[in-house]
TIRO-2110 file (N, C-alpha, C; in Angstrom, 1 decimal):
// TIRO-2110
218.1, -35.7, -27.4, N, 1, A
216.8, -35.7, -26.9, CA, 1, A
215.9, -34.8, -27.7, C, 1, A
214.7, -35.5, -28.0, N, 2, A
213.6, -34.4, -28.9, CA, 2, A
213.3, -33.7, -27.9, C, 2, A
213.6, -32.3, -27.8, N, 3, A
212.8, -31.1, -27.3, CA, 3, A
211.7, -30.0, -28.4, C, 3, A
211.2, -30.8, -29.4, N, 4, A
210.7, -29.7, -30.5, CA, 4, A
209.8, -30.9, -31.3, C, 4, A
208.8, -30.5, -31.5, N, 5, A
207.9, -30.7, -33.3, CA, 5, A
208.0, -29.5, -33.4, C, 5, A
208.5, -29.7, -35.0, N, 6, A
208.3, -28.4, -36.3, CA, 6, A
207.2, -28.8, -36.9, C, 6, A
206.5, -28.3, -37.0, N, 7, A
205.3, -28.9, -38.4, CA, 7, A
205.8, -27.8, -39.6, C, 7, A
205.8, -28.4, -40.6, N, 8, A
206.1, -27.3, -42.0, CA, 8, A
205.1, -27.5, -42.9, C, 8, A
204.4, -26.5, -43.7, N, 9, A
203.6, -26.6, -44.7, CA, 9, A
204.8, -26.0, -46.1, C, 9, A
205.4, -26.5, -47.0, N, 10, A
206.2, -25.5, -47.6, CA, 10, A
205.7, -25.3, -49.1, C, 10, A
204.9, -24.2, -49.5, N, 11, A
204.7, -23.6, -51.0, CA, 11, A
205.5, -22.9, -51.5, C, 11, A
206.2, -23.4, -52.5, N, 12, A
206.9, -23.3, -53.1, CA, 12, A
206.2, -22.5, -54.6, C, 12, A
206.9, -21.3, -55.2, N, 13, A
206.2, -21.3, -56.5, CA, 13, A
207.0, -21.3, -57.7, C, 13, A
206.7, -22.7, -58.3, N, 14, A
207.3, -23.1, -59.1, CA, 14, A
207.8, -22.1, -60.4, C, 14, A
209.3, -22.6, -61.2, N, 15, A
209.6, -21.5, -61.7, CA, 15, A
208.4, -21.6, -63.5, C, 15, A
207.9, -22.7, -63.8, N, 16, A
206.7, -22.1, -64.4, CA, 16, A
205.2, -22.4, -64.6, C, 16, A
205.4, -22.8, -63.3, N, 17, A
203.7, -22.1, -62.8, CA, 17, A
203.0, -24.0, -62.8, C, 17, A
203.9, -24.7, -63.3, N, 18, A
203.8, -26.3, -62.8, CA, 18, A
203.6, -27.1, -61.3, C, 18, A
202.9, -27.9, -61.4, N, 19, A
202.7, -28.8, -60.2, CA, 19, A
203.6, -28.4, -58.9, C, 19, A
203.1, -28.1, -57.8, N, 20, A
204.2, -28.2, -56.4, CA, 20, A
204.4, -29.8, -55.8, C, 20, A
203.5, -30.7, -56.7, N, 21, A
203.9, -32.1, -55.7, CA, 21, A
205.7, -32.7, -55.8, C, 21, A
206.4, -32.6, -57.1, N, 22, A
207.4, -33.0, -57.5, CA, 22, A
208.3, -31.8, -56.3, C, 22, A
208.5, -31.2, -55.6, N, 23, A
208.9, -30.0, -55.2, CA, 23, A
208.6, -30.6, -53.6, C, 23, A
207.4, -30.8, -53.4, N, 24, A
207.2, -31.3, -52.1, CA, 24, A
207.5, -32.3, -51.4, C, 24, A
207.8, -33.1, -52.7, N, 25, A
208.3, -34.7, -52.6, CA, 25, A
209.7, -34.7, -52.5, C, 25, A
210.3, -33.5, -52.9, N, 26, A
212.1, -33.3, -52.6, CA, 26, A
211.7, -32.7, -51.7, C, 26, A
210.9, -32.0, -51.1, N, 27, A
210.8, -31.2, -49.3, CA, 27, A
211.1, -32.5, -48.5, C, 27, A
210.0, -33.5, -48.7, N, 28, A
210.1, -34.4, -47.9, CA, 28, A
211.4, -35.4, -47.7, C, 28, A
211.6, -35.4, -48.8, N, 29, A
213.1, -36.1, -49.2, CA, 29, A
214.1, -35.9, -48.3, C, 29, A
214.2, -34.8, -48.3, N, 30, A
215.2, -33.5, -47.2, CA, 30, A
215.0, -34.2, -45.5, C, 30, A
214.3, -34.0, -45.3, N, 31, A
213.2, -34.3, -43.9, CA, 31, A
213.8, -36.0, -43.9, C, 31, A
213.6, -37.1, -44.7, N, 32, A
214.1, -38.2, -44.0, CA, 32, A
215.4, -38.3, -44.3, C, 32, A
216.0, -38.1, -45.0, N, 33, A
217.7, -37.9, -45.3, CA, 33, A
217.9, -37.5, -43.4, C, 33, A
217.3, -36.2, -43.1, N, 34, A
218.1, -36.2, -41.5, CA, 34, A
217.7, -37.1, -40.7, C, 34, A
216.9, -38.1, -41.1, N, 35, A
216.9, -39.3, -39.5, CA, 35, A
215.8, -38.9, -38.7, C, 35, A
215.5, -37.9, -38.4, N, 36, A
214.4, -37.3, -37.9, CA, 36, A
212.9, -38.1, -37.9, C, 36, A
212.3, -38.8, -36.7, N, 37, A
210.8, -39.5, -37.1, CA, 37, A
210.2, -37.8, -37.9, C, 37, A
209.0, -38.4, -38.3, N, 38, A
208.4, -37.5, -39.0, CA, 38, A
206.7, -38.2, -39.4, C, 38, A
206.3, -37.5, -39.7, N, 39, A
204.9, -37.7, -39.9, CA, 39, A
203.9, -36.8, -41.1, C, 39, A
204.1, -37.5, -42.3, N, 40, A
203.6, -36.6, -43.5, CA, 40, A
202.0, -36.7, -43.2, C, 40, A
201.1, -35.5, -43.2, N, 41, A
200.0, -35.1, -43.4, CA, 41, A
199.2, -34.6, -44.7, C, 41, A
198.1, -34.4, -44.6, N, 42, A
197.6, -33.9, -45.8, CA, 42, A
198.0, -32.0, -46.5, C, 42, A
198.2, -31.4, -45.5, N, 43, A
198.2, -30.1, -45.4, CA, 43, A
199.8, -29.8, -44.8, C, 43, A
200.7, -30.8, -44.0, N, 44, A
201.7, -30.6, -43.4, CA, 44, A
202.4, -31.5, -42.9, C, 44, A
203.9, -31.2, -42.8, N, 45, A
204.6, -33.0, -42.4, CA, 45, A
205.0, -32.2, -40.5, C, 45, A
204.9, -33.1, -39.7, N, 46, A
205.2, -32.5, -38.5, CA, 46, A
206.5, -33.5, -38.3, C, 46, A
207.7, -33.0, -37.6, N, 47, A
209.3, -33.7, -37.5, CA, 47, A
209.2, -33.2, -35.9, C, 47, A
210.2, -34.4, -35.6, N, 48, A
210.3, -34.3, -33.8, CA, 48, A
211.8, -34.8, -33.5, C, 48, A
212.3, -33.9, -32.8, N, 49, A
213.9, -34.0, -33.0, CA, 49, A
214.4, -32.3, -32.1, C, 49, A
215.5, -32.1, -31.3, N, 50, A
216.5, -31.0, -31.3, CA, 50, A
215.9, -30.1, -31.9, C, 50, A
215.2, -29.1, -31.8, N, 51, A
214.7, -27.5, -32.3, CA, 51, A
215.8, -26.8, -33.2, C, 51, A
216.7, -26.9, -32.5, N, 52, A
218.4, -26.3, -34.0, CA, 52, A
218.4, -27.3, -35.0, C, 52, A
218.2, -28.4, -34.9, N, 53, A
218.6, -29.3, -35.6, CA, 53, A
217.5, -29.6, -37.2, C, 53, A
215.8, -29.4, -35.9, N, 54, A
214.9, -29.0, -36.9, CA, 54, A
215.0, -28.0, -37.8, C, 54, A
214.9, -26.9, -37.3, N, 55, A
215.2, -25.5, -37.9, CA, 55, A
215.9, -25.3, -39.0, C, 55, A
217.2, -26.4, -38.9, N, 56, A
218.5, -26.5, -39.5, CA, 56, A
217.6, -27.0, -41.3, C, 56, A
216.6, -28.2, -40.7, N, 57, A
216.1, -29.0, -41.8, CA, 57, A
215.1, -28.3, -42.7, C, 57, A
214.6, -27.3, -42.0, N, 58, A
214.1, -26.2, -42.7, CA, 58, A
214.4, -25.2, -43.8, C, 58, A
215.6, -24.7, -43.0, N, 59, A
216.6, -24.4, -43.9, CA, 59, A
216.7, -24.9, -45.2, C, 59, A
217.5, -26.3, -44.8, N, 60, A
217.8, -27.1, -45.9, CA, 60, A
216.8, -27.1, -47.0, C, 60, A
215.1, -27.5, -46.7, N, 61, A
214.0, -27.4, -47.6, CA, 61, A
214.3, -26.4, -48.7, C, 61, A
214.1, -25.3, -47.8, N, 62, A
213.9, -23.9, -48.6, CA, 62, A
215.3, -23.9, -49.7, C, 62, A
216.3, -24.5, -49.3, N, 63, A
217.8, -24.0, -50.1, CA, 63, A
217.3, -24.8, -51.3, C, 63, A
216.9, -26.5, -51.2, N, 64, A
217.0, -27.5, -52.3, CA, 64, A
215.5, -26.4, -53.2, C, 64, A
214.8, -25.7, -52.4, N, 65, A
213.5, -25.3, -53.4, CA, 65, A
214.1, -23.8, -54.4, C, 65, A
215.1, -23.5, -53.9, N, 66, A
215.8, -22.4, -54.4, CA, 66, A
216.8, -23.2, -55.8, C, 66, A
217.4, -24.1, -55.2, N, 67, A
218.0, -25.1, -56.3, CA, 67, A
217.2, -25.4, -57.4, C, 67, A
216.1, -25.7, -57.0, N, 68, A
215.0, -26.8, -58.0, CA, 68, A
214.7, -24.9, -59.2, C, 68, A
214.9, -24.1, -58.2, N, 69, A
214.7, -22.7, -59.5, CA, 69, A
213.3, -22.7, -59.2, C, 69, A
213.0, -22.7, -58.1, N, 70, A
211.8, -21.7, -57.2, CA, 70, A
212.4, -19.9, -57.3, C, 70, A
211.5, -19.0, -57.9, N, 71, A
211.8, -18.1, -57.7, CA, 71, A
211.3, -17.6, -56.3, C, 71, A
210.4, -17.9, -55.3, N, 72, A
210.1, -18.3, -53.8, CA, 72, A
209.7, -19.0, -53.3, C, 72, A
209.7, -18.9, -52.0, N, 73, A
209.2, -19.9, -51.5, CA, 73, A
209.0, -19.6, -49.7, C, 73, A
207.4, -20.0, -49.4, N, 74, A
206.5, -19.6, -48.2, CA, 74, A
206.7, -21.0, -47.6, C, 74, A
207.1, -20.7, -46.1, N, 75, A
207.3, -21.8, -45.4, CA, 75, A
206.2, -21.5, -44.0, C, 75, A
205.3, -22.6, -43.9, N, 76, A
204.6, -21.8, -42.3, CA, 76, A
204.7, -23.0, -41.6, C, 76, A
205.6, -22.7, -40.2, N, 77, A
205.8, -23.3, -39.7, CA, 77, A
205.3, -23.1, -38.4, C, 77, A
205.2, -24.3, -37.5, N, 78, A
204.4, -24.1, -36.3, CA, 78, A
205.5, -25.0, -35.6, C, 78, A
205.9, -24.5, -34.1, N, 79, A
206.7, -25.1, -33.4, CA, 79, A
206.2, -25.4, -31.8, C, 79, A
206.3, -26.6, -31.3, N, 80, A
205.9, -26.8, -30.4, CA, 80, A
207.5, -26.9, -29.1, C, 80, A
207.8, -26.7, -28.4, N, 81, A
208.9, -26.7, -27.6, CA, 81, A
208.5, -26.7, -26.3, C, 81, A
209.5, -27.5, -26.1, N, 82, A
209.6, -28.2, -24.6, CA, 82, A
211.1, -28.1, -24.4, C, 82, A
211.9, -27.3, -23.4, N, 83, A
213.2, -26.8, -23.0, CA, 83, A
213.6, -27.8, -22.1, C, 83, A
213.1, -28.2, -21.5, N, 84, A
213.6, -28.7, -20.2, CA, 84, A
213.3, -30.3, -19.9, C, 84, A
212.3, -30.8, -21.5, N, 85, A
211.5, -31.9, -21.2, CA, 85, A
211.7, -32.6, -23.0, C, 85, A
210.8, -33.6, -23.1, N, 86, A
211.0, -33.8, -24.4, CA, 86, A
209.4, -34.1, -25.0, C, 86, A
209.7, -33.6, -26.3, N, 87, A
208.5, -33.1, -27.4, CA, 87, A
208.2, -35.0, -27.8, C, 87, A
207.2, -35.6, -28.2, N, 88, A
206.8, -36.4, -28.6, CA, 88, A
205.3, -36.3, -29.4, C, 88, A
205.6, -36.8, -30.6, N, 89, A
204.1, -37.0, -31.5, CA, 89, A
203.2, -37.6, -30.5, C, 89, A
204.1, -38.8, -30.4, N, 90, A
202.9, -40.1, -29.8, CA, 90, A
202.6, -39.6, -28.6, C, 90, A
203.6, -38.9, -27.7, N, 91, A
202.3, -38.9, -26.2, CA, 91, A
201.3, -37.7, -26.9, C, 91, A
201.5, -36.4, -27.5, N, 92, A
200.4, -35.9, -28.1, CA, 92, A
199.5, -36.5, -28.4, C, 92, A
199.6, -37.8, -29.3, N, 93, A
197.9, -38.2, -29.9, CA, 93, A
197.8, -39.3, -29.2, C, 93, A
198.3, -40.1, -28.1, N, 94, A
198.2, -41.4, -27.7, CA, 94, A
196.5, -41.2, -27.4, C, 94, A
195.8, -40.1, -27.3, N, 95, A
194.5, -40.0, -27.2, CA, 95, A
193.5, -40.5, -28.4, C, 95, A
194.1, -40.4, -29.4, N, 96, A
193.8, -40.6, -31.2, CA, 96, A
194.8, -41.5, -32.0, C, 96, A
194.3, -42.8, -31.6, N, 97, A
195.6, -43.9, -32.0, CA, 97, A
195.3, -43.9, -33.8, C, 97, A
194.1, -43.5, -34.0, N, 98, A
193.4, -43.7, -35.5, CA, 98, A
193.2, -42.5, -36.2, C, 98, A
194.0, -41.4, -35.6, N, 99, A
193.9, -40.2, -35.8, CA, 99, A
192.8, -39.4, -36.1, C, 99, A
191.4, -39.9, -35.5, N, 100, A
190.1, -39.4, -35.4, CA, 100, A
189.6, -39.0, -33.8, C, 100, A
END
């Protein structure tokens, strides 16, 4: 049961000072590899799934950006949780089917 959106923004600083899209495009990579719906944005991808399980995928981001020879890397994440109920994109925006 989804009890969580994670939204992630993840900057990464590349190890020589090159493009973050090639970097962000293996972030996102990470993100559908776990099955997880997901929702890429301009500024941030929001994932809806188990809060451990999210968390877990975050993780994973940061480890493959440590791989890629990121000497760091800034993750800001925003978490929406529902314990007892379940988290959904769509009833959030069923207000904004056009996203305006």
């Amino acid at each position: 049961m989804a009890n969580a959106l994670v939204s992630i923004q993840i900057i990464p600083r590349t190890p020589n000072g090159e493009s973050v899209i090639p970097y962000v495009d293996r972030a996102i990579e990470i993100i559908k590899a776990a099955g997880v719906p997901y929702r890429v944005a301009p500024l941030e991808t929001t994932m809806e799934g188990d809060l451990n399980l999210l968390l877990g995928v975050v993780q994973d981001m940061n480890a493959a950006m440590a791989e890629m020879g990121c000497p760091s890397i800034i993750s800001q994440i925003k978490v929406y949780y529902v314990p007892a109920g379940t988290a959904s994109m769509d009833v959030l925006l069923e207000k904004y089917p056009d996203g305006q």
